[in-house]
C-alpha positions in Angstrom: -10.1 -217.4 -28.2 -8.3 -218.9 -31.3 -8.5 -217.0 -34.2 -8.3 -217.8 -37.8 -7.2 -216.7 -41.1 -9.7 -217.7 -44.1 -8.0 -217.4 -47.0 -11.3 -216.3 -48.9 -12.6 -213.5 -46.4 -9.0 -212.3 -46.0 -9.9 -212.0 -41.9 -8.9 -213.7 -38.9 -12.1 -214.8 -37.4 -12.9 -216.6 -34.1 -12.6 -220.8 -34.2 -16.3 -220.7 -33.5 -17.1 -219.8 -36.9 -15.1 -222.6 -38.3 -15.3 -226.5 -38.5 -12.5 -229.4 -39.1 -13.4 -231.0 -42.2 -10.2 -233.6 -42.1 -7.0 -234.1 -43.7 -5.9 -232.4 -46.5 -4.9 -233.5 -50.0 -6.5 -236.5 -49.9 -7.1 -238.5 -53.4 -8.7 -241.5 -54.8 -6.8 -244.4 -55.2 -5.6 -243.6 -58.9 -7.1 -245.7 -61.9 -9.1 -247.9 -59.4 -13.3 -247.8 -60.1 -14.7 -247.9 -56.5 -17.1 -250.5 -57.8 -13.9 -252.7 -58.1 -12.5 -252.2 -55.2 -12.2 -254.5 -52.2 -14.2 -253.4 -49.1 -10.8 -253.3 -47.1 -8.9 -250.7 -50.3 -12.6 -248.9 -49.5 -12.3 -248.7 -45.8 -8.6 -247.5 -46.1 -9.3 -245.0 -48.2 -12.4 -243.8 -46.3 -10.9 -243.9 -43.2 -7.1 -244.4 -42.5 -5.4 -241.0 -41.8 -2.0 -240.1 -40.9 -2.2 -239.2 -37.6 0.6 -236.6 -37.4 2.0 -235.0 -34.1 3.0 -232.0 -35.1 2.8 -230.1 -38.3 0.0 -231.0 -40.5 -2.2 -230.0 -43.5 -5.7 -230.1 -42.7 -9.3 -229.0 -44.4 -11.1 -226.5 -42.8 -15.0 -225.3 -43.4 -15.5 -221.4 -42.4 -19.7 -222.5 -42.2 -20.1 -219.2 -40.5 -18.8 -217.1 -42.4 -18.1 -217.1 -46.3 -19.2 -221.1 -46.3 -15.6 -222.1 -48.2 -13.8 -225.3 -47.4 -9.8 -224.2 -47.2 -6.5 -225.8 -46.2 -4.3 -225.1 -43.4 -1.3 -226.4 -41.5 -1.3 -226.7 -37.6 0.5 -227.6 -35.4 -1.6 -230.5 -33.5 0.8 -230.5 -30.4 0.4 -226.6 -29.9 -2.8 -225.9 -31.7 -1.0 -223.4 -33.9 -2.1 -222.3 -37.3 0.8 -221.7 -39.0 -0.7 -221.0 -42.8 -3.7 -221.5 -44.4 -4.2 -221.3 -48.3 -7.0 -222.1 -50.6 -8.3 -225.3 -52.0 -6.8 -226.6 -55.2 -3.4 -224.9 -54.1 -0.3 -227.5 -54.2 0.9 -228.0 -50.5 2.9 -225.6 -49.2 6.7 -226.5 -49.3 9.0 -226.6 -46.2 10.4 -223.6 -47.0 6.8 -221.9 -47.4 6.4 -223.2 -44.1 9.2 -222.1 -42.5 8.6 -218.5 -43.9 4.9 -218.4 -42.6 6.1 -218.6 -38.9 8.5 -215.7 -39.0 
């Protein structure tokens, strides 16, 4: 069973206990109402996602647990966790990265 580390708790729980929530750091379109935009800016910003093989930064949801949404970047080839880190932290730099797998 895959286990992971929620920032909040401080634990590694099992995956059960957790639920993809999307990608992270994901903003609105800057200085752009959403009653002006376009239904194509709308649908791009709803729904177009880098769809990364490899190292990414995703949201995560422990609902079982503490009930906190948190980031973390994975490896989607290997289903790795390599870090995870709470919400309205920056996103990690390489170099953060590269330390969390040692």
């Amino acid at each position: 069973m895959l286990l992971i580390h929620c920032p909040y708790c401080n634990k590694k729980r099992p995956e059960v206990e957790f639920a993809y929530a999307g990608e992270a750091h994901i903003e609105r379109p800057n200085g752009i109402n959403q009653l002006t935009m376009t239904d194509e800016e709308w649908s791009n910003f709803m729904f177009i996602r880098n769809n990364i093989r490899g190292e990414h930064a995703e949201r995560w949801w422990h609902n079982s647990g503490c009930n906190m949404f948190f980031n973390a970047i994975r490896n989607t080839q290997t289903d790795k966790f390599i870090m995870t880190y709470k919400m309205g932290e920056n996103l990690p730099t390489e170099k953060q990265i590269k330390a969390a797998k040692k």
